[in-house]
C-alpha positions, 0 to 999 in steps of 0.5 A: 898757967898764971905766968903766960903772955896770953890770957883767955877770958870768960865774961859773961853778963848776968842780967839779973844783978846787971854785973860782968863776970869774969873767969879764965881757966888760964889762971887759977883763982881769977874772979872778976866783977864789973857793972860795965864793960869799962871797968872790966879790963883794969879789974882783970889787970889788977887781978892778974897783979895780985895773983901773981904777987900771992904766988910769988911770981914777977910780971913777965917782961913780955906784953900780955894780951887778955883775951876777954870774950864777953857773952851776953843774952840767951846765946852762948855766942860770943857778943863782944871780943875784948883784948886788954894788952899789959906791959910794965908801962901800959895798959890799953885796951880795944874792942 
C-alpha cells in the first residue's frame, strides 16, 4: 500500500559490512541502506518520495508515521523501535 498514512518497516543490521537494511512489504520496491541509525530515516523519507513519484501518486495530506523496527545481533527481537513522522512541512524523528 504505497499510499498509506502508516508505514511498517524492517531493518535489520548486517554486521559483516556495518549497514542498516531497510525493507517494508508495505511498499513495494522500498530498499534502503544506512551506515548508521541516523541516516536511516531521511533515506526511508526520501525514498518513500521517489516512489511514489515513479507511481505517479501525491504525498497524502495526511502526516505519515514510518514505523522502523531496527533488529540487530543474533535475536530476531526487535533492538530499537523508531517512528519517522512526515508531513508536507516536517520531518522528525524519535526513538
Amino acid at each position: 500500500m504505497l499510499s498509506s498514512n502508516h508505514i511498517q518497516i524492517k531493518a535489520v543490521w548486517d554486521e559483516d559490512v556495518k549497514t542498516w537494511s531497510a525493507t517494508s512489504e508495505d511498499v513495494v520496491g522500498l530498499f534502503v541502506e544506512a551506515s548508521n541509525l541516523d541516516d536511516l530515516p531521511m533515506r526511508i523519507i526520501s525514498t518513500y518520495l521517489d516512489l511514489l513519484a515513479v507511481a505517479n501518486l501525491a504525498l497524502p495530506a495526511a502526516e505519515i508515521v514510518f514505523k522502523v523496527v531496527c533488529i540487530k545481533g543474533e535475536s530476531t527481537a526487535p533492538k530499537y523501535d523508531l517512528n519517522v513522522y512526515h508531513s508536507q512541512e516536517v520531518a522528525a524523528v524519535t526513538c
